[in-house]
N, C-alpha and C positions, 0 to 999 in steps of 0.2 A: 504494500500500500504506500503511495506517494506522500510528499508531506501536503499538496494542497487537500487530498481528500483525510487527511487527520486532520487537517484545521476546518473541513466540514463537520468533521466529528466530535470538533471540539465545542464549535456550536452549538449541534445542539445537544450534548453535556452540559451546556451553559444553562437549557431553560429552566430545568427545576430550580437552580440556581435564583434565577430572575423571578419564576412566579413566588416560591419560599419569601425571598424576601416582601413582595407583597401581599402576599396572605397575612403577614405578620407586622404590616403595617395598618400602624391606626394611629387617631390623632393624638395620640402619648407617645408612639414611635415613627411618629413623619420623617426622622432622619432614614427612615428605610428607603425611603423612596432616592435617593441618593447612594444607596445601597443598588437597589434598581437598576437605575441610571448609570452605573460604571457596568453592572455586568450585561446591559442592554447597551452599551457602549461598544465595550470588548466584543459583543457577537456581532455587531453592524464592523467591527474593526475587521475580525474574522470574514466576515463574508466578501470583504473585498479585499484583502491579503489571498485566500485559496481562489479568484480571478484570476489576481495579478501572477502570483507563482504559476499556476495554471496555462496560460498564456506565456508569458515570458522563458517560465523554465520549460517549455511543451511537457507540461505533466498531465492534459488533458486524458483521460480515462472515461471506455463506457461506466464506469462505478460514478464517475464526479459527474458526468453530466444528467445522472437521478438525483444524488444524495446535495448539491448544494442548493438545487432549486425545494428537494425536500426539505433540506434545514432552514432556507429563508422562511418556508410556508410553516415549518412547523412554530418557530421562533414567533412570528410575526401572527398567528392564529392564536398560539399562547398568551403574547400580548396584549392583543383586542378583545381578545375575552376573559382575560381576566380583570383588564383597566374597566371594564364596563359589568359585568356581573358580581363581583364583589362590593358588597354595601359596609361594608366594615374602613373601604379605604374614607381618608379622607376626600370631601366631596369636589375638591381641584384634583382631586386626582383620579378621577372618572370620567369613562368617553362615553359620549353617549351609544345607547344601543343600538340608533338606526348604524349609525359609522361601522360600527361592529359587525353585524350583520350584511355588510355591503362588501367587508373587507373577507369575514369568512366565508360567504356562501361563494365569491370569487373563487375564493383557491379552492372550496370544494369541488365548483364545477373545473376547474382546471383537471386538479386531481383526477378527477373521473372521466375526464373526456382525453385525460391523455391514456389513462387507462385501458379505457376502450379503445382506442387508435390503435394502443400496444398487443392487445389482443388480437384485434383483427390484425396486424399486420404482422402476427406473427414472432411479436419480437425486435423487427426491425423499427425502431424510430429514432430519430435523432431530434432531440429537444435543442429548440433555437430560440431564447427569447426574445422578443420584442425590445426597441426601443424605447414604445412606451411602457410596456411592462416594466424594461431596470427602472428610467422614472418615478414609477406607479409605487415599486416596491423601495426606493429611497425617499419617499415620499412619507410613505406608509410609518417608515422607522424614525421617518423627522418629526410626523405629529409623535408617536410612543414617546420618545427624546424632549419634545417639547410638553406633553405634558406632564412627565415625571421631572421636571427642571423645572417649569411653570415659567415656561415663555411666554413674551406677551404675543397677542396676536394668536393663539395655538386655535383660535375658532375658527379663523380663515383658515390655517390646514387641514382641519375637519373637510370642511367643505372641495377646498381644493381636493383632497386626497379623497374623498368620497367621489367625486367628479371624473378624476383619473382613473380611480381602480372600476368605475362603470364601463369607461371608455376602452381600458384594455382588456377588461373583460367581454365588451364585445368584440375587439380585434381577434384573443382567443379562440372565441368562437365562430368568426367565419373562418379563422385560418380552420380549425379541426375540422369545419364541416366540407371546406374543400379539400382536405387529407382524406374523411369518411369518400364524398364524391370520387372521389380520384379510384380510391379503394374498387369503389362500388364499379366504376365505369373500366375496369382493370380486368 
């Protein structure tokens, strides 16, 4: 195993990490969030450190092109539902739940539609992401980052970032569904 796919590995090692310390934040221990925020840090650090070596050092692997787009999703699905379904956090440090639900149901249907793809073809896919998807997914980590810091402004990336992960979410899905077509007309 290379070093970029350990340092996918080291990610998502990190989430229990990241959710721990917000489960065990409350407004007697707010410095957790700050706790948080370094190890939501480190794994946004991670996910573009195992790119760069990845690229750079050609350490690209069928194993890295699953497992890093599976550790942003897992990381970043951990984060928005936990920032939003826990009532214990303090209440700046809750996203709402439409946000939540805009950003999970995304990567589910991703999840499953590459799935599927992978099925039908056998085995053969090669995952490419989008432009707007990196975006969408830096985007995603800047609202996480901004509201465990308590940025100002962190409403607009609500919105922003709710906006964006629409927009690649439907890129997603006509790219799969002209993958399925193609399949089908093959």
């Amino acid at each position: 195993m290379n070093l970029a796919n350990k340092i996918s590995i080291l990610r998502i090692v990190l989430i229990p990490f990241f959710v721990a310390s917000l489960l065990y934040c409350t407004p007697t221990t707010s410095h957790l969030r700050f706790v948080a925020a370094i190890v939501f840090g480190l794994s946004v650090f991670t996910d573009a450190a195992d790119g760069y070596i990845a690229r750079v050092y050609a350490q690209r692997t069928r194993l890295g092109t699953f497992l890093d787009p599976i550790a942003d999703k897992l990381l970043l699905v951990s984060a928005f539902g936990t920032l939003a379904a826990l009532d214990t956090l303090p209440t700046d440090l809750r996203l709402p739940a439409w946000l939540s639900l805009i950003v999970i149901s995304r990567d589910i249907l991703i999840i499953l539609g590459i799935s599927v793809i992978y099925v039908i073809n056998e085995g053969r896919l090669e995952i490419q992401p989008s432009w707007l998807g990196k975006i969408t997914t830096f985007l995603q980590m800047l609202t996480i980052l901004g509201v465990l810091l308590q940025m100002p402004a962190t409403q607009w990336l609500w919105f922003t970032t709710a906006a964006l992960t629409l927009l690649s979410g439907i890129g997603y899905l006509r790219i799969g569904t002209r993958l399925l077509n193609n399949h089908a007309g093959a």
